[in-house]
C-alpha positions in Angstrom: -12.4 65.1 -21.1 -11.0 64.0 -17.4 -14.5 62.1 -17.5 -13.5 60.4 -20.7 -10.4 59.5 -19.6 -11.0 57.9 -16.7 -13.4 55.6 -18.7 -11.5 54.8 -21.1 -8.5 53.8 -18.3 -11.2 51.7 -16.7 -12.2 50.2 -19.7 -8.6 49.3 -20.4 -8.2 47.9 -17.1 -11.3 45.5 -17.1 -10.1 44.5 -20.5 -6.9 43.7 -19.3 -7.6 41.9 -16.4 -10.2 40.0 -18.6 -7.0 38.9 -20.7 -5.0 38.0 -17.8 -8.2 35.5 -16.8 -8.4 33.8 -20.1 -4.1 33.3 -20.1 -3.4 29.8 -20.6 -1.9 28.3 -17.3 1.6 26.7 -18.2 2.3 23.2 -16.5 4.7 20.7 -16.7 4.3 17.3 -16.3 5.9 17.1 -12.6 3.9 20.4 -11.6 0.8 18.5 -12.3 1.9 16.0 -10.3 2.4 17.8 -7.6 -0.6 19.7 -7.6 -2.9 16.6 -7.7 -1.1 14.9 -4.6 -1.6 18.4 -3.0 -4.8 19.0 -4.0 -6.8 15.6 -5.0 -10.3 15.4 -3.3 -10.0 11.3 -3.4 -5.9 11.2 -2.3 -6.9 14.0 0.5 -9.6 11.4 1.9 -7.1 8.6 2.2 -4.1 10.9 3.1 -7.2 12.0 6.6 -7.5 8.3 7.1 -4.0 7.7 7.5 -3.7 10.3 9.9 -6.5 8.8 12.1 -4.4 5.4 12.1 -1.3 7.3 12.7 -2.7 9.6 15.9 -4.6 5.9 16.9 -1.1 4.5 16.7 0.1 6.7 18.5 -2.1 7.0 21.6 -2.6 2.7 21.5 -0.8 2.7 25.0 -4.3 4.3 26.8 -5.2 0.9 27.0 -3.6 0.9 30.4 -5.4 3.8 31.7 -7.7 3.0 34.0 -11.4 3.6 34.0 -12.3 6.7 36.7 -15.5 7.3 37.7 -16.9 10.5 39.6 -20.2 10.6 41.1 -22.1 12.3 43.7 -25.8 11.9 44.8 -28.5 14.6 46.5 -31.5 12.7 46.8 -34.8 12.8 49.1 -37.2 9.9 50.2 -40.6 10.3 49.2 -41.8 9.2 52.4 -40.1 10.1 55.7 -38.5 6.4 58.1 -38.2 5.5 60.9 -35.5 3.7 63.4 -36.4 2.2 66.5 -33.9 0.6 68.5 -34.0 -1.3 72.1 -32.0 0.2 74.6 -32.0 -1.4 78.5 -32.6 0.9 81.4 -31.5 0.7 84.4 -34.5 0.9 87.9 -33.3 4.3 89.6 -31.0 3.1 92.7 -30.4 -0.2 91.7 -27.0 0.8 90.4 -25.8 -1.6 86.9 -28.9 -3.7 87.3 -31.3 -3.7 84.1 -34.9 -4.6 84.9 -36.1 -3.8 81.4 -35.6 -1.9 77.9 -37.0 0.8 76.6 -38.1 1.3 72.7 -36.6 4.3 71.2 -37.2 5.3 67.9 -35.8 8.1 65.7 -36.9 9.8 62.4 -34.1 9.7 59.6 -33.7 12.5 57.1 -36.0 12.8 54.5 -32.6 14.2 52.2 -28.9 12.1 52.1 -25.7 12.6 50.2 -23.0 10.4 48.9 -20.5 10.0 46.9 -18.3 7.5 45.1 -15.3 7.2 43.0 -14.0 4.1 41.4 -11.1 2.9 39.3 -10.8 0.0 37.6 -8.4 -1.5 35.0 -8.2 -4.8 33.1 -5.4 -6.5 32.4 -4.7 -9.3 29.8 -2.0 -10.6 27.5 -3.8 -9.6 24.1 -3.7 -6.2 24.9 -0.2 -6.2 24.0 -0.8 -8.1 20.8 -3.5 -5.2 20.5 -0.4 -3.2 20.7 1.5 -4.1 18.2 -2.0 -4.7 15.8 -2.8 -1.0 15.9 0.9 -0.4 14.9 0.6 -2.8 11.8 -2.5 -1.3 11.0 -0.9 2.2 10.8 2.1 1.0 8.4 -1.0 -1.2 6.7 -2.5 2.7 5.8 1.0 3.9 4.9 0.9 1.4 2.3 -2.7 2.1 0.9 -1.7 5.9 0.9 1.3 5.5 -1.1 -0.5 2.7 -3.6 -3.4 5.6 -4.1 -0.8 8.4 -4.5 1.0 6.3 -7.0 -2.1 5.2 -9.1 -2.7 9.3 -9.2 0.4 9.8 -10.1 0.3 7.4 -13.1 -2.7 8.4 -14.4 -2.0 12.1 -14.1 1.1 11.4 -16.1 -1.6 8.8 -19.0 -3.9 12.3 -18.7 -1.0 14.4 -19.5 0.7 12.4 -22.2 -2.8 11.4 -24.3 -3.7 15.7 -24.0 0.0 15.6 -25.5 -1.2 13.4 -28.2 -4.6 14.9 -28.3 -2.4 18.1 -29.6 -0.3 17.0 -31.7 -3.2 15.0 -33.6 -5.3 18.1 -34.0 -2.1 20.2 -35.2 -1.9 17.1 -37.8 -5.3 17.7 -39.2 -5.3 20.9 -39.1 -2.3 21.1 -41.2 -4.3 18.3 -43.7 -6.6 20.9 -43.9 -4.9 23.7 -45.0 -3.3 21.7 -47.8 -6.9 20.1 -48.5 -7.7 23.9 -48.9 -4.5 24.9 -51.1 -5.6 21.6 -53.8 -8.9 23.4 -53.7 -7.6 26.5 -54.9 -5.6 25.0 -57.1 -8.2 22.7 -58.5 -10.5 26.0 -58.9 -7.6 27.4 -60.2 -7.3 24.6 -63.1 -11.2 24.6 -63.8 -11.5 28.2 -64.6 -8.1 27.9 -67.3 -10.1 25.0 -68.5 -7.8 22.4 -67.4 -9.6 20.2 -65.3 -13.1 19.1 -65.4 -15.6 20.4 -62.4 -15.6 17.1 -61.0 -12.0 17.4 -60.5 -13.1 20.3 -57.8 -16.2 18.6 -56.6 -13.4 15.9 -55.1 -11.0 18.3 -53.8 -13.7 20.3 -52.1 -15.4 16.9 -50.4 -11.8 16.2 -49.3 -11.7 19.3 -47.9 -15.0 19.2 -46.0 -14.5 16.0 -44.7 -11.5 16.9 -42.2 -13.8 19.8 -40.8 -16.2 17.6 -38.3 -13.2 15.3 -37.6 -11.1 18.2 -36.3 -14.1 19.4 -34.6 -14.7 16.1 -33.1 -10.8 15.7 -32.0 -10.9 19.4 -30.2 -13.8 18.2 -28.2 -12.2 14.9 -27.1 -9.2 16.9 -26.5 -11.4 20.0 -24.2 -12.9 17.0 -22.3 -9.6 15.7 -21.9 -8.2 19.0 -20.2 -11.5 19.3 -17.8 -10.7 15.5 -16.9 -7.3 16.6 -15.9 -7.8 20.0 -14.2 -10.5 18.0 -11.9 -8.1 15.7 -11.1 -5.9 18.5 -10.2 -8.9 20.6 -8.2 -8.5 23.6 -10.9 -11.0 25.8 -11.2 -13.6 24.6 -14.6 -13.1 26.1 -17.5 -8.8 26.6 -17.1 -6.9 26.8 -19.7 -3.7 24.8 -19.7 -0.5 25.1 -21.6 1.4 21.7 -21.5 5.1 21.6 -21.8 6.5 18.8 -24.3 8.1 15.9 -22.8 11.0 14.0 -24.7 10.9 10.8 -26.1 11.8 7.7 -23.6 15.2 5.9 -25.1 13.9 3.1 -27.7 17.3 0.9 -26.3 16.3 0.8 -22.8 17.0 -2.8 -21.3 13.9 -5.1 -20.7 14.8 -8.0 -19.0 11.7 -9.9 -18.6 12.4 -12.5 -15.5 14.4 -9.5 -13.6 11.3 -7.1 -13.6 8.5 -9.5 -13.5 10.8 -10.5 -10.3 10.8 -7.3 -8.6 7.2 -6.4 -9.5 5.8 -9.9 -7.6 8.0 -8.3 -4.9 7.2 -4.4 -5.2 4.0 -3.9 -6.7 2.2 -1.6 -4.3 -0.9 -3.3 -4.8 0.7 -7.3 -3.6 2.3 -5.2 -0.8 -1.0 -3.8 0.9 -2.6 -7.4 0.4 0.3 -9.2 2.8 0.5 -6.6 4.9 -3.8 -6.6 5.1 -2.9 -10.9 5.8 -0.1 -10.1 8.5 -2.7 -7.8 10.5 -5.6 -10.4 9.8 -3.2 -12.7 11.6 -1.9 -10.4 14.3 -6.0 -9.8 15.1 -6.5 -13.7 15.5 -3.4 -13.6 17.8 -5.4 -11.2 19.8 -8.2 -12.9 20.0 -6.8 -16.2 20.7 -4.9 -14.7 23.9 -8.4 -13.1 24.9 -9.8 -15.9 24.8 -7.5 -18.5 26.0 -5.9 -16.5 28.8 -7.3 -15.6 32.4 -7.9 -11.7 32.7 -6.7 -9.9 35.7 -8.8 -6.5 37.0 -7.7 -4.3 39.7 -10.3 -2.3 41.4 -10.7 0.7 43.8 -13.6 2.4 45.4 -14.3 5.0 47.4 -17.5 6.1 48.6 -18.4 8.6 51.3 -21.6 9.0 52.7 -23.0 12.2 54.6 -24.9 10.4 57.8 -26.6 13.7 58.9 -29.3 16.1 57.3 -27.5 17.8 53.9 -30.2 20.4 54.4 -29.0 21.5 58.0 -25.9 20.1 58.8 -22.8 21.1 57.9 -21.0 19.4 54.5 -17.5 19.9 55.6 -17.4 18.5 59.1 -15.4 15.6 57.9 -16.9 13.4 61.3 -20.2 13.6 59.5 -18.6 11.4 56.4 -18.4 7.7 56.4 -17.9 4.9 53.8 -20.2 2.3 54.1 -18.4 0.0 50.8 -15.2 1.5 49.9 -12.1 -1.2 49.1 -9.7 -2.0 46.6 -9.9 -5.7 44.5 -8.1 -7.6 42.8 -9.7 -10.1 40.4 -8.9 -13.0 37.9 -11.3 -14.3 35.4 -11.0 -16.3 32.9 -13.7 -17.3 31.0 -14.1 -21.0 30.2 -16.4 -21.3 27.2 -13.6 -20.7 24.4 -12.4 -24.4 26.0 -15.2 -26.1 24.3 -14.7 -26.2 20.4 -18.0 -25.8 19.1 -18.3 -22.2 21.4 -19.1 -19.1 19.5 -15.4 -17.9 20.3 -13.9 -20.8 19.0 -16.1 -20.8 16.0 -14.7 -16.9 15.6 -11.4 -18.0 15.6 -12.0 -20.8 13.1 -13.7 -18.1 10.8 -10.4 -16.1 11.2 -8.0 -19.0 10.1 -10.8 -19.5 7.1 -10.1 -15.8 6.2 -6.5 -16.4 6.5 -6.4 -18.9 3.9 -8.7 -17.4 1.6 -6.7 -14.2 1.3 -3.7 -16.2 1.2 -5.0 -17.9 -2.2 -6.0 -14.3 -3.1 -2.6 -12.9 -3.1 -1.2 -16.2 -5.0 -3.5 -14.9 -7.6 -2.5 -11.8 -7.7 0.7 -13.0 -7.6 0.0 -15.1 -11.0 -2.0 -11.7 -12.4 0.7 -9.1 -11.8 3.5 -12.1 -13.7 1.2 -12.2 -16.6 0.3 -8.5 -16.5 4.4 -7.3 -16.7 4.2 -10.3 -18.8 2.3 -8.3 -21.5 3.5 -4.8 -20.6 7.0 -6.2 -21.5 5.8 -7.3 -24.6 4.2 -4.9 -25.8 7.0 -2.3 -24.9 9.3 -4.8 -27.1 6.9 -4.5 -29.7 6.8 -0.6 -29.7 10.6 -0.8 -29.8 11.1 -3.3 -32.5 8.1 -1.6 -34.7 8.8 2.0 -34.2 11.8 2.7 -36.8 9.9 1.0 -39.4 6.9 2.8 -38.3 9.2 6.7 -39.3 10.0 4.8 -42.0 6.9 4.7 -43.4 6.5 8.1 -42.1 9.5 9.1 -44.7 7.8 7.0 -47.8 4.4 8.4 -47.4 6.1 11.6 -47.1 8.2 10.9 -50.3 5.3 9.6 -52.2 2.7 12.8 -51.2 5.0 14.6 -52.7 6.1 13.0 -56.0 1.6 12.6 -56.0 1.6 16.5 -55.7 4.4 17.1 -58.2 2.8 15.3 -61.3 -1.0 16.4 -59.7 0.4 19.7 -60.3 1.9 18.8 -63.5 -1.5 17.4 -64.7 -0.3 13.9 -64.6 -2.3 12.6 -61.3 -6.1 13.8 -60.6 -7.7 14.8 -56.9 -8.4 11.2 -56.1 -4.3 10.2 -56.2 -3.3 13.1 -54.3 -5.6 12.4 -51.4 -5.1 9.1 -51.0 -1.9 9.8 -50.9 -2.3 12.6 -48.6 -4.8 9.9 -46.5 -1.4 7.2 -46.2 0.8 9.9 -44.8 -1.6 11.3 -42.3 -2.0 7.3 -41.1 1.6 6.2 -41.0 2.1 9.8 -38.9 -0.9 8.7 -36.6 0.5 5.5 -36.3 4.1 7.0 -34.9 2.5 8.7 -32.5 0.3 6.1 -31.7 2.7 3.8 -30.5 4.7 6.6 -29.1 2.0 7.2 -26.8 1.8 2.8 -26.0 5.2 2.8 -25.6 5.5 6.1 -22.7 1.9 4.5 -20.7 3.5 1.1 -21.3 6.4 2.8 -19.2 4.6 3.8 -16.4 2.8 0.8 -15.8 5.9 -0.9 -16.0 7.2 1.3 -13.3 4.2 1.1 -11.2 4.1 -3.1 -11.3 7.9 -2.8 -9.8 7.5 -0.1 -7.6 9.9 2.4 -8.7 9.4 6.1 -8.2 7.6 7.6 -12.0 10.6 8.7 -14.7 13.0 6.1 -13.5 12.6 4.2 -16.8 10.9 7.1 -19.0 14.8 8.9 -17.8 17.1 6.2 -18.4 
């Protein structure tokens, strides 16, 4: 019995935890959010550039450390040399009188040692401009951060919404279905007392079947629709979500079309990054131009004892035994002269840059004319959703009004299969068609908000 017991606890508890695996993972719409700009493979990659440009921005003053170099040299002649030097002697009693000279000569060390250590550091006006480029090129990645962080953000928020939809479609059928079913039944019903003919079924049952694949079909869109999301969100494959309804955006909201198309040519992330990638372009020519066009000054020091007897039997640390043989400190101003000429390399560089310049320039006025015409058609298209969606639920209420009256004389024998479906057909379409254009009018939204730069909900709340 004990044994049975505790196989029947186990059993329980691998069942249970089993459940607990399968449970449907709730999540609102701003908890996704946060978990993709937490978790997001892509966002994480741009969020690791920014800190390179940040820690780059940071240390840009080791420009003005100097270069140090450390060395020191053991080495040994292959072949033994010789010094021979002339000295004069003076004839024995003839006091400071030299008759002659006599050749001595001396066998250097096969084995010497040295050192040396030398610092040198550059100076020129564009490394201050270099200064102030790797700053811009920090905020520069600020900017593409928070334009990638956004465009998650949005189309977390699409992903969420259309899974919304996705739902609420499926429940739709699904409730079709289960009235197809109940006019089966009743047409089975109406055959068997005789009241209908068999074709009457026939109908109701091919109304019936047909929903089956196109519920099957929606569940699919909608599981591949949940995987798209959780990836997006680096959950695990195969979680199940549970997705909070959201309330509907206010149909009244204010749309003033010159105001927001206004602030989007001025806020739209993506207009942003493009002058801020044309104020660095320029702050690089800058550079350039003052590398080119201005004299460099380098300061130099080196230092570079020399061991003058035998490292192999004299003693290293007798400091008489060091000397420097070409030790000083510099100072040096260069300035190179070919930039003067204009058809140099360098000044063909710096007349590529200004052609960059410009080009990018037109770019942006482009973009410029793109984003007006793009809140252009968001605007209208939100204006349309607005203006179309009460008579939109009021076709909702007719079909509903005239599926029922069609059910009401089907079931009084006054209407036959066809009637009631079709009528069944129209309701299911004006309901798509609300929800629909509920779904253009929330994405419309946050597009809207992301061409003017406003943080996500600002409209969708108002």
């Amino acid at each position: 019995m004990e044994g049975m017991k505790t196989w029947f606890l186990g059993a329980l508890l691998v069942l249970g935890s089993h459940l607990a695996a399968q449970e449907a993972q709730k999540l609102s719409i701003e908890q996704a959010v946060n978990l993709a700009i937490e978790h997001n493979l892509s966002l994480s990659n741009t969020k690791r550039d920014l800190a390179a440009k940040q820690r780059k921005a940071d240390t840009a003053w080791n420009v003005f450390i100097p270069t140090v170099d450390v060395s020191g040299t053991l080495a040994r002649m292959n072949v033994a040399s010789t010094v021979s030097a002339l000295v004069p002697v003076p004839p024995a009693g003839m006091g400071g009188v030299y008759d002659y000279v006599m050749t001595i000569s001396r066998e250097q060390p096969q084995w010497s040692l040295s050192s040396r250590f030398s610092a040198t550091l550059t100076l020129n006006v564009a490394l201050f401009e270099g200064l102030k480029n790797v700053r811009m090129d920090y905020e520069n990645g600020k900017i593409g951060y928070e334009k990638a962080r956004a465009q998650l953000e949005r189309d977390v928020r699409k992903s969420y919404i259309q899974i919304l939809l996705l739902q609420e479609n499926v429940k739709l059928l699904k409730e079709n279905l289960a009235a197809a079913e109940k006019r089966l039944e009743t047409a089975r019903a109406n055959y068997r007392g005789g009241l209908v003919p068999e074709l009457t079924v026939l109908q109701a049952q091919v109304g019936a079947e047909n929903l089956k694949p196109a519920i099957q079909d929606l569940e699919n869109s909608l599981q591949l629709a949940i995987e798209s999301l959780a990836m997006s969100l680096s959950l695990p494959h195969g979680t199940r979500l549970e997705l909070q309804s959201l309330p509907l955006p206010d149909l009244s909201l204010d749309l003033d079309m010159e105001a927001l198309i206004s602030r989007a040519v001025k806020d739209k992330p993506d207009l942003e990054e493009l002058r801020r990638s044309i104020l660095l372009l320029q702050s690089t020519k800058q550079a350039n131009f003052y590398q080119l066009y201005t004299p460099s000054l380098s300061l130099g020091w080196t230092f570079d004892p020399t061991f003058q007897g035998d490292p192999m039997k004299d003693n290293w640390f007798d400091s008489e035994s060091w000397k420097q043989r070409s030790g000083m400190f510099s100072i040096t101003l260069a300035w190179r002269l070919n930039s003067l000429l204009p058809f140099s390399r360098e000044a063909q560089g710096l007349a590529d840059l200004d052609d960059t310049i410009a080009k990018m320039n037109t770019s942006l006025a482009m973009a410029v004319r793109g984003t007006e015409t793009e809140v252009y058609s968001i605007i209208l298209k939100l204006q349309k959703s607005q203006q179309s969606m009460n008579a939109l639920k009021l076709n909702v209420d007719l079909a509903k009004r005239a599926y029922a009256l069609t059910e009401d004389a089907y079931k009084a024998g006054l209407k036959d299969i066809m009637e009631i479906t079709n009528a069944d057909l129209d309701l299911r379409k004006a309901q798509l068609e609300v929800m629909k254009e509920q779904f253009n009018y929330i994405t419309g939204l946050l597009d809207l908000e992301y061409a003017i730069g406003v943080p996500f909900g600002t409209l969708t709340r108002s």
